[in-house]
C-alpha positions, 0 to 999 in steps of 0.5 A: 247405530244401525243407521251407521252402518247402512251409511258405512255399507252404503259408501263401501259399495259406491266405491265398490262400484267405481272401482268396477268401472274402473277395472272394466275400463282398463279391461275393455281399452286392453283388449281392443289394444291387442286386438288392434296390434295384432291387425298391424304389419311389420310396417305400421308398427312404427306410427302406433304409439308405445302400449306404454305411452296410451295406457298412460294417456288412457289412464289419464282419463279414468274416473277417480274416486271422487267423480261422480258414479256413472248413471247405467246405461251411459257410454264409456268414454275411452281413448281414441287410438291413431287410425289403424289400417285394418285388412280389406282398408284403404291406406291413410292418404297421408304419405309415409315419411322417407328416412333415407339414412334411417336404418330399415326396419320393414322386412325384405324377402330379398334380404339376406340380413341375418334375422334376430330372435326378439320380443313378438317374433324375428325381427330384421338386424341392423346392419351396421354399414346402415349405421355408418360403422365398420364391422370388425375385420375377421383377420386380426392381428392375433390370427398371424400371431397364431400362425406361429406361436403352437398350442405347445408352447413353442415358436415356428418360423414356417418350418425354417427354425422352431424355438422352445424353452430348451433352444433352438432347432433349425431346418438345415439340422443345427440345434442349440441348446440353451435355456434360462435357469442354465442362465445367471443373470448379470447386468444390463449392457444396453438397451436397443431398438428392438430389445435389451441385451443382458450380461449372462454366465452359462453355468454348464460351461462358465461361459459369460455371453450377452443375452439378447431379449426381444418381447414378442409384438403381434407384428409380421414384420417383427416376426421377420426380423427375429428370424432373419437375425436368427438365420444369419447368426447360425450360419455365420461361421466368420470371425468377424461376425459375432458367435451364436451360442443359442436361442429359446422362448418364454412367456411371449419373449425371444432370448438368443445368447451372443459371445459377450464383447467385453470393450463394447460397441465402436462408438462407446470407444472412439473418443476424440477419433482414433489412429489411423493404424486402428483405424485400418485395422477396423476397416478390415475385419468390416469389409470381412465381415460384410464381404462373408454375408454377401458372398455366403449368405447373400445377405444385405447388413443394410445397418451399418453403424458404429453402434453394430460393430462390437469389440472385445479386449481381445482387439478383436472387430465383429459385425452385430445386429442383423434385424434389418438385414435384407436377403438378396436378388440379383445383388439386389435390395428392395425394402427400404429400412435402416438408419437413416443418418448413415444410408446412402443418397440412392436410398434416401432419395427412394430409388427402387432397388439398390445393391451392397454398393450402399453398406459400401457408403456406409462403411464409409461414413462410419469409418469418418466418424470413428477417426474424427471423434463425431457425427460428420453431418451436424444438423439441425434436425432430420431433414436437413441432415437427410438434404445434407447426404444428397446435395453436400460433398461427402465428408472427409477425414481429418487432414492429419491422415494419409493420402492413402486414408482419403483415398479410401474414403473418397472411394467408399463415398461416392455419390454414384453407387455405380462408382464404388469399389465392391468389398474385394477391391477396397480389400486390395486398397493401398490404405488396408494393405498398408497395415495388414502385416503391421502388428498393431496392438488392437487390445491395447487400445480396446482396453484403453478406451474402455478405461477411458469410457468408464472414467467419463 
């Protein structure tokens, strides 16, 4: 029993001795690691091997419980470490690998690079136009929507008109106010570039209007529009131009309410084409009405379309939509927007500045339309069309219309914008004054034609 227990005693201790070995090793080979590391430069750090990948490689190497227990006095074998440049040594004679698109990881006194907090002390960041990326812009989209929209809630224009939940106040002293839960909702009247017009009926005066709603979108261009058409619609006091009722802002929304026109947009209502008393009767209250923004505001509609002309039961022809209008200099224009099916050829070919002269051609070939029942230009696609309106002759209006009608087309669509008649004079034009004090019953054929939508 005793000799047992030598013999148990006896193993015990061998592997008591192994693992003594063991420890020292691993020891030693972590001392002389630290040792070695701590002698290195910024530099050099990158040709030694990861702690990781020698202590893995060294312990490799260890003796395991079945060697042989090693004899005293014999030397250890530990790891070789890669050649160490020590202070007071000479370089490896070996050159150093240039990296030319490899980011620098060396520190340069020079560098203004702003340093990181990391592991074993500051290190260099990394730039990221040594990455080959682009750092983020500082001014961004959300910066200029700051610009306008304030802490409290409400949007301003530069100081040129300030919109909240309550309405709207403008620079010159004018204030509407309107807002929602004043506000039945009715339904849908059409939905537009911009936004989506809404029937309302303003409870505190039993009024029905159409609300226009426009989500706001980080764009600076966007923002403009919104303003223009606000500005123009205050200050318009024309019977031909659409009435503002007022304006407030919600939850990244615009909402202005216009008087309602109950028939409709002129071209829901032109069907096969109309008379040509009606037709003069329409092509008056739009000369009025872009005769008002011109000498008034000095404004551009620069849109003009049959969509942008409302008319009520009433019999009554208003201008609408003045997003894209354009303030004038000189009586002249420069940004080139709009409806491209209707603009003029000095538009379409880009020239630098144009004038009214091309809501003149536009009137023009609205007014075609209108009479015809279609679209003059019929095209396959866009540029065709575009080609058409430079290269073609202007269209002409059906051949059971008077001389006098053609006439007045021909002269709304010149191909030289310097040839067209100005507003004044195509409101002298034997074709307008021909109807002026003809009592033509607009509402009755605005009602008519309604019906006729409706049924279709």
């Amino acid at each position: 029993m005793i000799k047992k227990h030598v013999v148990s005693i006896g193993r015990s201790w061998n592997k008591f001795g192994i693992l003594y070995q063991t420890l020292s090793v691993r020891q030693s080979f972590t001392v002389d690691l630290n040792k070695s590391i701590e002698t290195l430069s910024l530099g050099e750090k990158e040709k030694v091997p990861s702690q990781s990948q020698t202590v893995s490689s060294a312990s490799d190497r260890l003796p395991s419980a079945q060697s042989p227990v090693r004899p005293r006095g014999s030397p250890i074998n530990r790891s070789v470490l890669p050649p160490i440049t020590r202070p007071g040594q000479p370089r490896s004679p070996l050159p150093r690998i240039s990296r030319p698109n490899a980011p620098r990881l060396t520190p340069n006194l020079d560098d203004a690079t702003p340093k990181r907090e990391g592991r074993g002390g500051m290190r260099p960041a990394l730039n990221l136009a040594q990455l080959g990326l682009e750092s983020k812009p500082t001014d961004t989209p959300f910066a200029n929507f700051s610009r306008y929209v304030d802490p409290s809630g409400k949007l301003n224009f530069s100081g040129k008109a300030i919109i909240h939940a309550d309405g709207v106040d403008f620079s010159n002293g004018s204030s509407f106010k309107i807002k929602m839960d004043e506000l039945e909702l009715k339904e849908e009247l059409g939905k537009g570039q911009y936004g989506t017009v809404q029937k309302v009926f303003h409870k505190a005066t039993n009024v029905v209007m159409a609300m226009k709603e426009i989500r706001l979108e980080l764009d600076e261009a966007k923002l403009n529009q919104i303003l223009m058409e606000l500005d123009i619609l205050h200050k318009s006091t024309s019977p031909f131009i659409v009435e503002f009722y007022g304006a407030f802002f919600i939850e990244s929304c615009v909402y202005y309410c216009m008087e309602y026109m109950d028939a409709g947009s002129l071209d829901k209502l032109y069907g096969d084409g109309v008379p040509e008393e009606v037709l003069s009767k329409i092509a008056n209250s739009m000369l009025h009405g872009l005769k008002f923004l011109k000498d008034e505001l000095s404004i551009i509609h620069r849109d003009v379309k049959p969509t942008n002309v409302l008319v009520n039961k009433a019999g009554q022809v208003k201008l609408c939509d003045f997003g894209v209008s354009g303030q004038l200099a000189n009586s002249l224009a420069k940004t080139n927007i709009g409806c491209q099916s209707y603009m003029a050829p000095e538009r379409i070919q880009a020239v630098n500045t144009y004038s009214v002269s091309s809501d003149v051609w536009s009137l023009g070939l609205s007014l075609v339309e209108v009479a015809g029942g279609k679209y003059p230009y019929i095209n396959d696609n866009m540029f065709a069309q575009l080609k058409a309106i430079i290269d073609e002759e202007p269209p002409k209006l059906p051949s059971h219309f008077s001389e006098e009608a053609h006439s007045f087309i021909s002269d709304c669509l010149r191909k030289d914008a310097t040839q067209r008649p100005t507003y004044s004079q195509l409101l002298q034009h034997p074709f307008i004054k021909k109807y002026e004090d003809v009592d033509v019953d607009m509402a009755a054929w605005a009602v008519a034609a309604n019906l006729s939508r409706a049924s279709h």
